[in-house]
C-alpha positions, 0 to 999 in steps of 0.5 A: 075165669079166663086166662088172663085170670090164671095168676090171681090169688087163691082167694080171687079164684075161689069166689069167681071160679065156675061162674059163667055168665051162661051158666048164672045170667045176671045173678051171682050163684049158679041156679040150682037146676032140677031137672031129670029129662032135658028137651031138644029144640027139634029131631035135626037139633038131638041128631046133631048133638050126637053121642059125644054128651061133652062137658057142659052140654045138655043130654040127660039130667044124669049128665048133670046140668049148670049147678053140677057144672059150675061146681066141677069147673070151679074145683079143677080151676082151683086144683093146679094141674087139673084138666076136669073134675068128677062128682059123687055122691060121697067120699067113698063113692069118689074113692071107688071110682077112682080105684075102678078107673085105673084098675082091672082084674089081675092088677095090684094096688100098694095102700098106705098103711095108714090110710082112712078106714073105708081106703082099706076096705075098698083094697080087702072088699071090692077090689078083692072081689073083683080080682084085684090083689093089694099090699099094705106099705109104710109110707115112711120107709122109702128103702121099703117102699121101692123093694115093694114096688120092685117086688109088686110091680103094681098097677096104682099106688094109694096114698094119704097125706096126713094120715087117718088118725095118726097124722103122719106126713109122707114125701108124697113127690119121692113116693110118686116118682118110685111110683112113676118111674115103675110105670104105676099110678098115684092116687091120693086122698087129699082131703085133709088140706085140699087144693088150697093147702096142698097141690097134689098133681104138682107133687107127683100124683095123677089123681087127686080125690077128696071128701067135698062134705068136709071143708069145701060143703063146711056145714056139715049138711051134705054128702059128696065127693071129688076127683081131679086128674089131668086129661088122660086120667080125667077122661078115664075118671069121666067114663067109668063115673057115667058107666056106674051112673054117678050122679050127685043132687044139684041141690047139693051141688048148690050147697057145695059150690057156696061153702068154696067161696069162704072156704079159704078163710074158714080154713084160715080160722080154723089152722089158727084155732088148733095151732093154739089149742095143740100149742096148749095141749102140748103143754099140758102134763094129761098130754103124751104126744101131740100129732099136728103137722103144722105144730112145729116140733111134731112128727111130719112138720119139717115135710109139711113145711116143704110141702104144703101152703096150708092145712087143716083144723083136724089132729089128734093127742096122745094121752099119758093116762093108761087107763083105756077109757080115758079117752071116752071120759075127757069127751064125754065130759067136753061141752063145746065138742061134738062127739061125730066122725066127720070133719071140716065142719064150723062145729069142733068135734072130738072122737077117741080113736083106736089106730091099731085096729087100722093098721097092718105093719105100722108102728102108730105115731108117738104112742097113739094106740098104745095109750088112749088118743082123741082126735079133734076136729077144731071149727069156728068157735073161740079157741079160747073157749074150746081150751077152756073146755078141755081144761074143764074136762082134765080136771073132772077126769082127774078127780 
């Protein structure tokens, strides 16, 4: 996209970002480039290219070549902010090379309570092993937080907005700003409403990563990851991704780049769906507690609304049943829902979960493991019918 094109729609952004004419020639996709060894013309030209391996020259294929670059460009041209992006083979690779980027031996890592499972164990695993001390910190308590900081003086901050599982939604600029004004650095998994639904960087954070196998690929047929950052921490996210040997398949990377050309509109049907389908559940007398951001009423919504143009088809109900297997029966007797722990994908999913084997010090949200809770992940189908398959699934459980 040229710079005139820096105030077009996101729509507009999303089907022409990443696709240089030199790049695609006279098709419309960027081809998919396999290839391992890339040739120079002669010794003078491989001389010439020097050491530097910019972005988007020819080196080697571990460099990457146009399929991954189209990609990554379109990613940063749509994440306001951004000066790059890097590739990796999976969320939590793109995770760990975040993590790896910013911190060394001797520093401290303060992670949100709640984050996603993996977040954790990469702050209790590797990063332990490799001398890096952690806190766990509810991302709701401000007061708390600050002491933490105050008391920790940490090297980075984690932060993960919703949520995993319980979905609670943080003052992410407040808590980047403490962060900041401490001299630590903000990450963020904002995978939940990606660039489109949320604008991290603006909002305080110096990286942004997500999950790419959930709604940017959209198909539930690839794994892969992304970080975004301005250009000093991209440059850092760059070198220690080269160091490490990252690299992702560029038929992935094909697959990823068209699932962002619909994503917008496959977000858009998705948010309407659950917005139905978490409205009817609210309702219903099977139901404790509905956790939905965007469901106005429901824990996080007013910081939501505030913060963020969009969201997602994943959140999770709390059951009234006390019965601890509930939750294994409602899903097991659902017909629409697959039973997967991914997400973002055109199918709907359902997944009991159990957020107090994943928490520290925080007090899950509205009941959500004290009681039985399921989490949904709504696609493309029908809302209708996947209210019907609920419906149908409280009723056999109820008998």
């Amino acid at each position: 996209m040229s710079a005139s094109d820096k105030d077009v729609g996101k729509a507009t952004r999303l089907a022409h970002a990443g696709r240089r004419s030199e790049w695609t020639g006279r098709v419309v996709n960027t081809p998919v480039w396999r290839a391992s060894t890339h040739l120079y013309a002669s010794e003078a030209d491989r001389k010439a290219a020097g050491g530097a391996q910019k972005d988007g020259e020819f080196f080697y294929g571990r460099r990457g070549a146009p399929t991954q670059w189209s990609l990554a460009e379109a990613l940063t041209q749509i994440e306001p902010g951004a000066h790059g992006t890097v590739l990796y083979p999976s969320g939590v690779a793109a995770i760990a090379g975040c993590m790896l980027a910013v911190l060394r031996p001797g520093d401290h890592l303060l992670i949100t309570d709640n984050a996603y499972d993996p977040s954790r164990s990469m702050a209790t695993g590797l990063l332990k092993r490799l001398g890096v001390t952690h806190s766990f910190f509810d991302p709701l308590d401000l007061t708390a937080f600050e002491a933490l900081v105050t008391e920790k003086a940490p090297r980075a901050v984690w932060l993960e907005s919703p949520g995993s599982l319980t979905m609670e939604v943080c003052d992410v600029p407040a808590l980047g700003k403490i962060a900041k004004d401490a001299g630590a650095i903000t990450m963020i998994d904002n995978t939940w409403a990606s660039a489109l639904g949320f604008a991290a960087l603006e909002h305080g954070c110096d990286i942004t990563m997500q999950s790419l196998s959930k709604h940017v690929g959209g198909h539930s047929d690839l794994m892969m990851g992304s970080a975004s950052a301005g250009e000093r921490w991209y440059k850092a996210l760059r070198r220690t991704s080269h160091e490490l040997g990252q690299v992702v398949s560029p038929d992935d990377a094909a697959l990823a780049s068209r699932g962002l050309r619909t994503m917008k509109v496959r977000l858009e049907q998705s948010c309407a769906s659950a917005l139905k389908i978490a409205d009817w559940l609210s309702a219903q007398p099977q139901v404790e507690s509905v956790l939905c951001p965007m469901l106005p009423g429901s824990p996080g919504h007013e910081i939501w609304k505030r913060d963020f143009t969009g969201g997602c088809g994943l959140f999770s109900f709390v059951l009234a049943s006390d019965d601890p297997e509930a939750s294994g029966k409602v899903v097991d007797a659902l017909h629409h829902f697959g039973i997967g722990y991914s997400w973002g994908g055109f199918e709907s999913l359902a997944l009991p979960i159990y957020p107090n084997t994943h928490r520290s010090i925080m007090q899950t949200a509205d009941k959500a493991g004290e009681k039985p809770a399921i989490r949904l992940s709504i696609g493309l189908e029908d809302a209708e019918d996947l209210i019907a398959d609920l419906a149908n699934a409280f009723a056999k459980v109820d008998d």
